[in-house]
Residue, then its C-alpha position, 0 to 999 in steps of 0.5 A: x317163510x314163517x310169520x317169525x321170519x317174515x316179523x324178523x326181515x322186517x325188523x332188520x330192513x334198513x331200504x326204507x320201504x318199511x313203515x314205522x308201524x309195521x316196524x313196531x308190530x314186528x318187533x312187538x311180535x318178536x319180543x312175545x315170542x321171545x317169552x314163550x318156554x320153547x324159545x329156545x328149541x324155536x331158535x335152534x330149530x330156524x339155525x339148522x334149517x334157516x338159510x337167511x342171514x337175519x334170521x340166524x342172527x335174531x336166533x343167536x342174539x335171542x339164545x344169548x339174552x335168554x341164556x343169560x338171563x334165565x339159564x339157572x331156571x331151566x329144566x335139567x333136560x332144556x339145558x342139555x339140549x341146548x348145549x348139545x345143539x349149540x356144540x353140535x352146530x359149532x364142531x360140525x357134528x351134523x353135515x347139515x348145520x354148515x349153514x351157520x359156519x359158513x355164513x358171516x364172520x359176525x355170525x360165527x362171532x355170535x354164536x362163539x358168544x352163546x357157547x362163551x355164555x354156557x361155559x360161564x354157568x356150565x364150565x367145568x362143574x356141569x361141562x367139564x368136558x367142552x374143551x377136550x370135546x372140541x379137539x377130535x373135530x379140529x381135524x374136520x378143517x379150517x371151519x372148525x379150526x376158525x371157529x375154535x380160534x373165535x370161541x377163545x377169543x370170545x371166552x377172552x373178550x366175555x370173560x377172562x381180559x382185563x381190558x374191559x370193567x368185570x364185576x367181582x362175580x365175573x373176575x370169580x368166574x374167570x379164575x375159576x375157568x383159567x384154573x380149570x383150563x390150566x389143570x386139564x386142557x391148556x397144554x393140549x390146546x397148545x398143542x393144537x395151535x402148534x399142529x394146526x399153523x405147522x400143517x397149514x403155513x402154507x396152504x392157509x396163512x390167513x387161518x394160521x393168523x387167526x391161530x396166532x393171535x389167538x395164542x397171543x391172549x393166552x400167553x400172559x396167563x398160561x404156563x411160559x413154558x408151553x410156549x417157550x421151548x425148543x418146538x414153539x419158538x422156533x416155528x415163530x422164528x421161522x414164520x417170521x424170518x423165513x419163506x415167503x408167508x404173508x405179512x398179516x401171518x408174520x405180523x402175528x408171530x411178532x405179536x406172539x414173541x411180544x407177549x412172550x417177552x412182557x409176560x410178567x415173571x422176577x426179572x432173573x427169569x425175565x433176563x434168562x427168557x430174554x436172552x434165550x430168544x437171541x432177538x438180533x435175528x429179527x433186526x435185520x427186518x426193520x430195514x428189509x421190510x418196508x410194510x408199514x404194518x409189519x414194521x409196526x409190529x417190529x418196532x412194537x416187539x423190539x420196544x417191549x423186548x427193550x422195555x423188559x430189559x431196561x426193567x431188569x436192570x432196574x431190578x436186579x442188584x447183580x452187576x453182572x446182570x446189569x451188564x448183561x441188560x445193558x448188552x442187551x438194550x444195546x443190541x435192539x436200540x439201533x434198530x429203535x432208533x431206525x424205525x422211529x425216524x423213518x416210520x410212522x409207528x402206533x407205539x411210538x409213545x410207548x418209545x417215548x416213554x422208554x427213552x425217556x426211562x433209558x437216558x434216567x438211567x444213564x445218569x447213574x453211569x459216571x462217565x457215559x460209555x462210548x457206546x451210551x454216547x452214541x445212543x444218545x446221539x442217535x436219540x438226539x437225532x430222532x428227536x430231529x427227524x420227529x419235530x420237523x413239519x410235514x412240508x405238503x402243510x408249508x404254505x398253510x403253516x406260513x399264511x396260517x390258514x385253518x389247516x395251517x393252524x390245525x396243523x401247528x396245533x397239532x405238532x405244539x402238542x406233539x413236540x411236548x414229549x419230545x422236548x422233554x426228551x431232549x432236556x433230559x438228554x441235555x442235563x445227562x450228556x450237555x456236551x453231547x447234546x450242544x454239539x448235536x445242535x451246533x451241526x445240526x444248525x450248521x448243516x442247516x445253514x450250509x444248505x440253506x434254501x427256500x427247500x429246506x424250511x423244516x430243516x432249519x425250523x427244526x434245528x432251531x427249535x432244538x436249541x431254543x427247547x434246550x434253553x429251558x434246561x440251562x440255567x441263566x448263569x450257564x447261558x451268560x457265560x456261555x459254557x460249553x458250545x453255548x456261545x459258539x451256538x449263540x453267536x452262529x445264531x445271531x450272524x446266520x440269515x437263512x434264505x428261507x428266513x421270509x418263512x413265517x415258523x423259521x422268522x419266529x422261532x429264529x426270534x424266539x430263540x435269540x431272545x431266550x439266549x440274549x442274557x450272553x450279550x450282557x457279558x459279551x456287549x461287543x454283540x450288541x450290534x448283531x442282536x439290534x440287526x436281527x431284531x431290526x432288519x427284515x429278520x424281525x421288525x421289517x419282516x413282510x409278515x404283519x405277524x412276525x413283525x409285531x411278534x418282534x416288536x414284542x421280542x425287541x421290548x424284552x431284549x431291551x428291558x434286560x440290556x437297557x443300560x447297554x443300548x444306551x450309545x445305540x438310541x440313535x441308531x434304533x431310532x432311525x431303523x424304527x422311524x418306518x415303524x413308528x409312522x404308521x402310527x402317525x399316518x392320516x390314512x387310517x382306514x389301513x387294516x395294520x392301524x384298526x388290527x391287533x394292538x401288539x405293534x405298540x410294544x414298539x413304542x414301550x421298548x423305545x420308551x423304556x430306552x429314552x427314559x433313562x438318566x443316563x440319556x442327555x436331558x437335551x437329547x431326552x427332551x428332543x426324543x420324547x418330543x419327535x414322538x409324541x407331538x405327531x401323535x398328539x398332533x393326529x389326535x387332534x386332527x382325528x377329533x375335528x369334526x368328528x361328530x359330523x362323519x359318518x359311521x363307517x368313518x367315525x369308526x375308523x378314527x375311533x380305531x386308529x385313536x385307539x391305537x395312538x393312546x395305546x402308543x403313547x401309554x406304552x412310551x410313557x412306561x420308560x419314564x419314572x416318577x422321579x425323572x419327569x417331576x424331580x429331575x426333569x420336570x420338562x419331561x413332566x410336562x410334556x405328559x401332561x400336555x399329552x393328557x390335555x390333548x386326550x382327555x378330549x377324546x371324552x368330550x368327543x366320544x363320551x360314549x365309545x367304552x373302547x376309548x374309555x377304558x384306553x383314556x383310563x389306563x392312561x391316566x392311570x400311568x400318568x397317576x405313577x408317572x407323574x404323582x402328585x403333579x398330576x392333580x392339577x388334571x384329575x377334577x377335569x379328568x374324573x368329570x369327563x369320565x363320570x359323563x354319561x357313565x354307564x353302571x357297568x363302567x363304573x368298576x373301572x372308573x372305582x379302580x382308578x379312584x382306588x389307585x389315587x386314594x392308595x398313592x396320595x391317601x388324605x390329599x385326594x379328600x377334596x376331590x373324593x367329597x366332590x365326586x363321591x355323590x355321584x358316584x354313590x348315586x349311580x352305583x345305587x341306582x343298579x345295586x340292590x341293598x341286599x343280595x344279588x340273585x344266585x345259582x347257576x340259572x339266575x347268573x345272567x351277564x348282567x348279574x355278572x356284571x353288577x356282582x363284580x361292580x359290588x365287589x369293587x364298591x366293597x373294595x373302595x369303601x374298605x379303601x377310603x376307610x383303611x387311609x384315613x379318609x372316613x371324614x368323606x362320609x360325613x361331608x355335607x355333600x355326602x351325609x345323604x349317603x351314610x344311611x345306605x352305605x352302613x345298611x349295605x355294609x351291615x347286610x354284606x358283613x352278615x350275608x355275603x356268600x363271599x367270605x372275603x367281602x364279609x372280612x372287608x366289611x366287618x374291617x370297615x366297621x372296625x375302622x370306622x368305630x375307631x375313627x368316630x368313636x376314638x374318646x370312650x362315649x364320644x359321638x362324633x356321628x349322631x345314632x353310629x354308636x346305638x347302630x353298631x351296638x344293636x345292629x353290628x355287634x349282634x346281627x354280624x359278631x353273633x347271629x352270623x357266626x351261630x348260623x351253622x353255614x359259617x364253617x370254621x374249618x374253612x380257612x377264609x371263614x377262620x380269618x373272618x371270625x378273628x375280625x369279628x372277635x376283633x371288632x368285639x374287643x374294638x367295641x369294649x374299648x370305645x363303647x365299654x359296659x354300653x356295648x357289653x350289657x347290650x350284647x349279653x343282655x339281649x344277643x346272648x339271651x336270645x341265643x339261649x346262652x347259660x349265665x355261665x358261659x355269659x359271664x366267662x365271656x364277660x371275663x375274658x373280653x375284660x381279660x384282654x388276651x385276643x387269643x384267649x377270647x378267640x379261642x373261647x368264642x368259638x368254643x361258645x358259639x359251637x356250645x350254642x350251636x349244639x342247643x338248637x336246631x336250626x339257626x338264628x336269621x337276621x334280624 
């Protein structure tokens, strides 16, 4: 070995025994060798004589980059030799070059790639000849012929295949070689690939397949003739159909004949091709072979050949033409339907997408065929067979471990399609698709058993997807099969209903049919015994049961009025149920989980809490379930300081658990039930509120049991309205307690919901807590703006930007229901300044558009509040303020910066506030105001007299459009005198 080769191995050498640094020495003295003018001659020179495998692929890889790179500033003569010596080692023309052709497949792929690299500078106005060159030596054997097969597979994959990105010199150099090789040379390359599988079916069926798939890449853009004629397709018939060759070599005839079938040409040509292959000759394969591969190949030729014939009848007008598509398709569609429910296929979307075009176009047909019919059928039971579990994932779907989860994750993505499918089948032929469904539930059902779990779990899923397609009308009178389906549903316990997927979507799928019991009451027991018994709330899995309740709460919302006469019933089923909330044991892992088993106590509510319940019984069903509750919280709460943290943290969760209960019972009850009608109810609520409001004395600190303790006063506020207030000084002092900044937002959303529902009644008690309130929020709230950009926005920012955002919110609030006095109670003057200052800055600056709006509407508000008699000062210095600091600052300066984007449509509302509050200010403030803004706003702004006084006169005008309209048109004039814009000031 020379110092290259040695340099070469070194490079390449992947034991580990190599340093890095000598790595590198290598690589640098290969790479300063690559610049030498004779590198070329070098490389060819080590591929005639060099027998290692790494030297010659260094070689081939080096030709390849210095062709590529620096070809066009050779020498006439360099390139000569270059492409002599490369043709030579390709056709073998010296016996002594074998070396290379019989190495390894990715060193004949190299070198197929350097040849590919001449041709594209080369091919055909320098070497017009290389293909009619190349066919003398095919007859050296299979050597030459395999590395014939690699180089028009590497002239596809370099240059000419449009499944990779070309440049647009590419794309040139592509045409002009296809228009080259169509002239001269494809049809003897045809001939080639003929001769050469006809001669070696039988002796080389591996090099015959390389021939072929080949051919297959070229059939798209050479002459269909050449392919389709009485010599070719015969032999791919023959391949396929007879003998017994190889799968690999009949599966590439197969993918011949598919690229034949979707080469593109008008679909009266396309039709005739179709026909003329009489493709019922391959069907009988799709059962005799049972080759997975092979069978992919089938099933991929008999979609495409499908795919064509269903375009034609899309494209073609002739009747006649249609009817012979339409034969056609019906010829392959069996064979389809075969495959894709007895094998796993790769083109099976591609199938997907077929049906889902063959049953569209079924809907032109009026009435369907019998044959139609049947294909639907036949599609209907595919999507059966498709849709149904794997049973070896059975035990992981029902514990729902990671594989379990995976595995339904996967089959929820799946199934999309399928589904869609299926409706789509189901609008086209609605008879025909319910009673596919019926028998496929009564097959179910008259097998059912432990075993067939995917059975049932598919049939069902069927007739729960195809609800999505009918419409509520449909499903409550039960057209069709429907209310056969419904009520074979609603009396079948299937024995593997213990099954987690079957309990669930046997749940689901009565609950989405549930609207037919409203016309057929005489159900209603069936539908509570299937939410009731072990099928749903009383089903072993902890998931199933609290996915029933959730069900159960839906089914009641919408037969309320008709469950009536059953409350009694419900009741005792639930009594088990709704113990485990009233349990002192509260360490169990039911109770500390998931809330969800509370729905429970909202479908109950939601049947207790109508007027149409005896208000004796009414009373006696409220009271049965919340004086335990109650009860537990308050055996929960003594001594609970005194506990230890793993039992302090018990009772929290359990706590947790009643409040969410008792706040979901309470949703059945209306307002005017508890304080109008019966008022007893009323005040069972309220004493509940009493007893859980010490839930903040106790644990003042604990955020979860906050946040629960407000969403119940929150539904005490609309459950009993204004009786509630007796409890609000009590239940707002004990929220305010050792608050933390960031809960303020929820404590300002409750205080949001009382002054939208009571309005001027809750003043006393706003001027009582607003300082506190403004103190903390001040506290952690900057006077100006937070900080921005994506590396400054920490969760702490996040969360004060959103507490701003509610601050804004409250004080748009309180100024928008006539509560403005609050701000100049004694109690809450010290506050006016930051408030007005924070105000002002955001109407000015806030990236949010919608908080600038709030802010300029607060102001608007508060002039007309405080300033409702023209030169009145109800608030000493808020008329100079607006005036100085509002109107210029926000009415002008804001809207000159050229941030402020008028074809923004929030930015657009905005401005008509800031128009409004300028014509608001003329109202109450007169020629104060309007001096003032011309004067000292205008001119600063550089405005021309002009344009002043036209403003001048069109605020005077009065017209609200007109002035918008003009203001805008001012502050883009203004706007196109300066460079830059104004700050604030």
């Amino acid at each position: 070995m020379d110092d290259l080769e040695k340099a070469i191995l070194i490079i390449f050498d992947e034991s580990g025994a190599i340093g890095d640094d000598l790595k590198k020495q290598a690589k640098v003295y290969c790479n300063d060798i690559k610049e030498k003018p004779s590198i070329c001659r070098l490389c060819i020179e080590k591929l005639c004589f060099s027998n290692l495998v790494q030297v010659q692929f260094w070689c081939l890889q080096t030709l390849h980059e210095v062709i590529r790179t620096r070809y066009l500033t050779m020498a006439p003569d360099e390139r000569h030799m270059i492409r002599g010596s490369v043709f030579s080692i390709v056709c073998l023309e010296d016996k002594n070059l074998t070396r290379v052709l019989e190495g390894p497949a990715f060193i004949k792929n190299k070198l197929a790639q350097v040849l590919i690299t001449l041709i594209y500078f080369e091919y055909p106005l320098v070497w017009s000849s290389v293909f009619v060159d190349f066919f003398p030596h095919l007859s050296k054997g299979n050597v030459v012929i395999d590395m014939f097969c690699r180089v028009l597979n590497a002239l596809d994959d370099e240059l000419i295949s449009l499944d990779y990105p070309r440049t647009s010199e590419e794309l040139t150099v592509a045409s002009r070689v296809k228009d080259a090789m169509r002239q001269q040379c494809v049809t003897q390359i045809v001939r080639a690939w003929y001769d050469i599988v006809s001669m070696y079916r039988n002796s080389d069926q591996e090099l015959c397949t390389s021939v072929l798939d080949s051919m297959r890449r070229y059939i798209s853009w050479i002459d269909i003739t050449l392919i389709v004629n009485d010599a070719f397709i015969p032999l791919l018939f023959d391949l396929i159909l007879v003998g017994p060759l190889s799968d690999q070599l009949r599966g590439a005839a197969l993918r011949c004949l598919l690229a034949v079938v979707s080469k593109r040409m008008d679909p009266q040509s396309k039709l005739s091709l179709l026909q003329s292959l009489q493709i019922s000759r391959v069907l009988r394969l799709v059962t005799e072979d049972g080759d997975a591969e092979l069978v992919s190949d089938i099933a991929a030729l008999l979609t495409g050949y499908a795919v064509e014939a269903l375009d034609c009848f899309k494209r073609i007008n002739s009747e006649d033409a249609k009817g012979i598509s339409m034969e056609l398709l019906s010829e392959v569609l069996p064979s389809i339907f075969y495959v894709m429910k007895n094998f796993e296929v790769d083109a099976t979307f591609n199938i997907f997408q077929f049906l889902s075009g063959y049953v569209a176009i079924l809907k032109s047909f009026a009435p369907l065929r019998e044959k139609q019919l049947l294909h639907l059928g036949q599609i209907l039971e595919v999507i059966l067979v498709l849709i149904r579990y794997d049973p070896a994932y059975r035990t992981n779907l029902d514990v729902m471990d990671k594989i379990g989860k995976e595995e339904e994750d996967r089959m929820v993505e799946f199934r999309k399609d399928l589904f869609v499918l299926l409706r789509t089948v189901g609008r086209v032929a609605p008879d025909v698709t319910q009673l596919f469904i019926r028998n496929s539930l009564a097959s179910a059902v008259s097998r059912s058993s432990d075993s067939n779990v995917e059975e049932v779990e598919g049939a069902l899923s069927l007739l729960y997807a195809l609800g999505e397609s009918i419409s509520e009308e449909a499903i409550r009178t039960g057209s069709g099969l429907l209310s056969e389906l419904v009520l074979m549903l609603l009396s079948t316990k299937f024995t593997c209903h213990s099954n987690r997927l079957v309990a669930l979507i046997y749940l689901e799928t009565v609950t989405r049919y549930v609207k037919f019991i409203q016309d057929n009451s005489q159900y209603i027991p069936m539908v509570l015994a299937a939410f009731l018994d072990e099928r749903g709330i009383h089903h072993p899995n902890i998931n199933v049961s609290r996915r029933a309740s959730y069900l159960f709460m839906r089914v009641v919302k919408l037969l309320k009025m008709k469950l009536v006469p059953f409350i009694e019933t419900i009741l005792q089923s639930l009594q088990d149920t709704v113990g485990q909330f009233t349990i002192m044991s509260y360490t169990t892992e039911e109770l500390s989980g998931s809330e969800d088993g509370s729905h429970i106590f909202e479908a109950i509510g939601l049947l207790i809490g109508t007027e149409d319940v005896l208000p004796e019984k009414q009373s006696d069903y409220l009271s049965s379930l919340l004086s335990p509750l109650c009860q537990q919280v308050e055996a929960l709460l003594i001594n609970a300081k005194l506990l230890n943290c793993e039992e302090t943290n018990a009772k929290i969760a359990v706590i947790q658990q009643i409040i969410m209960a008792i706040n979901s019972l309470s949703k059945g009850f209306s307002e005017r039930l508890v304080t109008a009608s019966r008022p007893a109810i009323g005040l069972m609520f309220k004493q509940t509120l009493d007893v859980l409001l010490q839930v903040l004395v106790i644990f003042p600190k604990v955020e979860p049991l906050r946040n629960k303790v407000t969403s119940f006063i929150h539904r005490m506020v609309d459950t009993l309205g204004a009786s509630v207030f007796p409890y609000l000084p009590k239940a707002l002092e004990q929220l305010l307690e050792e608050i933390e900044p960031k809960q303020m937002v929820s404590f300002l959303l409750l205080l949001n919901q009382l002054i939208c529902k009571f309005n001027t009644s809750v003043r006393d008690i706003l001027e009582e807590i607003f300082p506190a309130v403004a103190e903390r929020i001040f506290s952690v709230i900057p006077r100006n703006e937070l900080p921005s950009g994506p590396d400054a926005i920490t969760e702490e920012i996040r969360e004060l930007q959103e507490l701003q955002r509610t601050l804004y919110t409250f004080l748009h609030v309180i100024t928008t229901h006539d509560l403005s006095p609050v701000f100049l109670s004694p109690k809450c003057k010290a506050y006016m300044d930051p408030v007005m200052q924070l105000i002002l800055y955001s109407s000015c600056n806030h990236k949010d558009i919608l908080v600038r709006k709030a802010c300029v509407q607060i102001f608007i508000r508060l002039i007309k509040d405080w300033c409702a008699l023209p030169y009145e000062e109800k608030v000493p210095g808020f008329r100079s303020f607006v005036i100085e600091a509002f109107a210029t600052n926000c009415c002008l300066y804001s809207v000159l910066d050229r941030s402020f984007e008028f074809h923004d449509a929030n930015t657009y509302v905005l401005f008509g506030e800031i128009v409004l509050a300028q014509k608001v200010m003329y109202e109450k403030f007169g020629d104060d105001f309007l001096v003032h803004f011309v004067s000292k706003g205008f001119s600063s702004a550089h405005c021309p007299p002009d344009l002043a006084e036209q403003y001048r006169q069109k605020l005077q005008g009065g017209d609200f459009k007109t002035l918008k309209s003009f203001y805008k048109s001012l502050v883009e004039n203004l706007r196109l005198q300066q460079n830059g814009s104004l700050v604030f000031r």
